[in-house]
C-alpha positions, 0 to 999 in steps of 0.5 A: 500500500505504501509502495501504490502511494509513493508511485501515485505522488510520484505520478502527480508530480510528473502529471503536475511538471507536464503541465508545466511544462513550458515547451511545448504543448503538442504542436504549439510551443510556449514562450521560453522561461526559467525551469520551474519547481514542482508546485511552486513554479518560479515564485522563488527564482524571482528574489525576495528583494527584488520587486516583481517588474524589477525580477521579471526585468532581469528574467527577460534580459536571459528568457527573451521579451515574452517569456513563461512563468508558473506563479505556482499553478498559474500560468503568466506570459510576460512581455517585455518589449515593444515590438512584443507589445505591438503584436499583442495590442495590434493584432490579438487585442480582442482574444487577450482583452480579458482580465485576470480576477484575483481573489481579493476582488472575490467575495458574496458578491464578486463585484468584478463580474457585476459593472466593472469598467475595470475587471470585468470580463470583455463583454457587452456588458463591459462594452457599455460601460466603456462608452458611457465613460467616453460618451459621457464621463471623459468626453471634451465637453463634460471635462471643460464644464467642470473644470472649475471643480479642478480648480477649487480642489487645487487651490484648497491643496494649495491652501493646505500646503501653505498652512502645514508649511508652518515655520518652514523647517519642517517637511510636509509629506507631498503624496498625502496633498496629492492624495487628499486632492485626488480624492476630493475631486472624485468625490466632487465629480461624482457627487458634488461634495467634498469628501473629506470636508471636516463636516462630511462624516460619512466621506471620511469613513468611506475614505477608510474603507477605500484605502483599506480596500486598495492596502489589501488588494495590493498585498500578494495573495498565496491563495491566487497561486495555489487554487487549493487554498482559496476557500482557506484564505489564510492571509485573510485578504479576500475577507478583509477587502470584501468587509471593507468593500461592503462598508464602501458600497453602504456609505455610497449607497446612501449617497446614491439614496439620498440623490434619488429621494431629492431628484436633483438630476437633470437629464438635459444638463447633468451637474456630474456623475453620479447623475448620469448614472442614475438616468439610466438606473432601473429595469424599465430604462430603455436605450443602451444602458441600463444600471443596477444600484449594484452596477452604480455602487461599483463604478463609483467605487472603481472611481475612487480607487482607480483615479486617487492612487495613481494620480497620487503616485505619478505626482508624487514621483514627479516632484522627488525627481525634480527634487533630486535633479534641481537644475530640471527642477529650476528649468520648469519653474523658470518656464512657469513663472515667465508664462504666468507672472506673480500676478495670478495663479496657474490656471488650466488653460495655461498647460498648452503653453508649457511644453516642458511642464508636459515634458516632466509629466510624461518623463515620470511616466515613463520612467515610473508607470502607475501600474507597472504591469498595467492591469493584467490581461488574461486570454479570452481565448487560445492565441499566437504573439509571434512563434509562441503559443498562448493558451486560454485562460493565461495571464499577461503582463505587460512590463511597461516599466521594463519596456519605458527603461529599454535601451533599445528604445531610449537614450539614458533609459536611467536618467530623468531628462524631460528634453527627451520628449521635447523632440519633433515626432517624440512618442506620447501616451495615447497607445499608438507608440508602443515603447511608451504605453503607461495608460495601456492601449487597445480596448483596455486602455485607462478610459481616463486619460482625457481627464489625467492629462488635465489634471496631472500638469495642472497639479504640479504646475500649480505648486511648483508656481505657488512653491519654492521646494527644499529638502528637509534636515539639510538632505542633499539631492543625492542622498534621497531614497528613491528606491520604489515601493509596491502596492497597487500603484508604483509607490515611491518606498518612503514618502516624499517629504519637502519643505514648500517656501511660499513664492512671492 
């Protein structure tokens, strides 16, 4: 009997290898990768230290631009090139426009699957959503009429910058500004309200929960690596995220509440969001949409935790790098100064007469993308990207960062130099030059980036034209920490600090 149990584990495990096994797959031959252990994959290849777009980074230079991981059972191509990324967008954009749904996104009710611009699968449920977010969220028309709303939030991080600065000595934590901006300004598109007003009780609770949502989607979850293990959640990140989830969605749920019971929507000229969301809520809508209150609660909530990490993180990278190159730092404000004068503030209007303001903008992104691996796609359906087989259900990364640091594509792929997008026919960030793709491209592509490419340069011009910017505690350029943190954002690993000198 003992003799059957040790053939028998053996041939799991030889079961367990051939379906891990990289090379070929019958007729169809995967893309190359590192050997994998049995039941583990490469999990342990990738290096403690190292975070993961750094360890696959270094995996590709030996494995090629697309390459195999086993993540213990879960199958991962990653593609590290832009030509790789051409193929993959250009031509299997529809079979690979699928989403990879963690567990952490999973719970009683899997909002993945229920209205998610985000997650859900590529559907026409999903189709939708997507035109209702270029038709009405992010169009031209809708983005200039609020951009007063942009304005206001602005100038109140600006006044809260100036009053933390105190006796200028000590240094304020820039990301938490930015954070606290993009936060409320959310919350105004979607519900005319500052959230985090001292008066708005129930926005400083939903605040909570949504952080606490984005703390433990972020955190690697063993239970995604070893199916055997979900319904045990050892780390308790599904449960944790789901409660706070659930707190999230009753909060905005009696803010949808409370705007249905005072019927303020206007059909013809809707003031925001969450008003256009409620024209087409209920079964008896007719016409392309049609919402659940569940459908509202989710994208609402994808709102706050799409749109305040990653602007936070873009910005807050923008300031550490002018900070850690002061002769760029001199040059940008120098541009402001000499457009706007001493005798107004910043306005949005004035972004398209900033060239290298814009330059500074697209310098941090390419060299620290929001989401490194955008969000993961997954095959819909079994595909080829060149020679390699990619079988359905697979998971793909895109390694955006690896890709905007290739020194194929780029000069000084290192160095932080904004000139570079200062050249005649230089690559921009709509997803047509696929050496340069932070907001992704094809179907999946961030449907706010109309509404980014407003407010990123208008954030920072704003305080590099209110502030003067110093280093705390006598910390010279060259000894600042900008080693790279990892949660759902590309977060810089110690929070930026500065001292703001109002500029008079």
């Amino acid at each position: 009997m003992e003799y059957y149990s040790v053939v028998g584990l053996v041939l799991v495990l030889l079961v367990w290898m051939m379906k891990l096994g990289r090379v070929k797959l019958g007729h169809h031959q995967l893309p190359p990768g590192p050997r994998c252990w049995p039941l583990v994959g490469n999990i342990f290849q990738l290096g403690l230290s190292l975070s993961p777009h750094e360890a696959f980074t270094i995996l590709a230079r030996k494995h090629g631009p697309i390459m195999t991981l086993w993540l213990g059972s879960m199958c991962t191509v990653v593609i590290s090139s832009s030509d790789v990324a051409r193929d993959m967008f250009k031509n299997n954009d529809a079979a690979l426009a699928g989403r990879k749904i963690y567990e952490s996104m999973k719970g009683n009710h899997d909002y993945g699957s229920e209205g998610s611009l985000i997650t859900s699968q590529y559907n026409e449920h999903w189709r939708m959503l997507r035109r209702l977010s270029t038709t009405e969220f992010f169009v031209t028309s809708r983005l200039d009429s609020m951009r007063g709303v942009r304005a206001k939030c602005i100038d109140r991080m600006v006044n809260l910058i100036n009053e933390a600065s105190g006796d200028g000595k000590s240094g304020v934590d820039v990301g938490k500004f930015f954070f606290l901006m993009a936060f409320n300004l959310i919350g105004n598109l979607i519900f005319s309200k500052d959230l985090l007003d001292p008066q708005m009780e129930r926005g400083a609770r939903f605040y909570y929960h949504a952080v606490k949502v984005m703390e433990y989607a972020g955190k690697p979850n063993v239970a995604d690596f070893f199916p055997m293990l979900k319904c045990l959640d050892p780390q308790g990140i599904r449960r944790n995220t789901q409660f706070h989830v659930e707190r999230a969605f009753e909060i905005a749920g009696s803010f949808i509440k409370q705007r249905m019971e005072n019927d303020t929507a206007d059909s013809g000229n809707s003031k925001d969001f969450l008003d256009v969301l409620l024209q087409f809520h209920g079964d008896s809508v007719s016409g392309p949409y049609n919402f659940t209150s569940r459908t509202i609660n989710v994208v609402v909530f994808e709102m706050f935790s799409a749109g305040t990490d990653t602007t936070t993180s873009t910005l807050e990278w923008a300031m550490a790098e002018l900070l850690n190159n002061p002769r760029t730092l001199k040059k940008v404000q120098m541009e402001i100064r000499s457009k706007i004068g001493q005798d107004r503030k910043f306005e949005e209007n004035d972004i398209e007469n900033l060239p290298y303001l814009k330059a500074v903008i697209k310098e941090t992104l390419r060299l620290h993308p929001p989401l490194p691996f955008l969000v993961p796609h997954m095959a819909m359906d079994s595909c080829k990207i060149g020679d390699y087989y990619i079988p359905k259900e697979t998971q793909v990364l895109v390694n955006v960062w690896a890709i905007g640091r290739d020194p194929k594509m780029w000069d000084a792929p290192l160095l932080f130099w904004p000139e570079r997008f200062m050249e005649p026919n230089v690559a921009d960030y709509k997803g047509h030059h696929f050496e340069y793709i932070p907001f992704g491209s094809g179907r999946r592509m961030c449907p706010a980036l109309p509404l980014a490419s407003r407010l990123l340069p208008l954030a920072l011009g704003s305080l590099l034209n209110s502030f003067d910017w110093i280093l705390p505690d006598s910390l010279k350029p060259e000894e600042m920490d900008m080693t790279e943190g990892m949660g759902i954002t590309l977060r810089k690993a110690v929070p930026l600090k500065a001292i703001p000198v109002p500029y008079k």
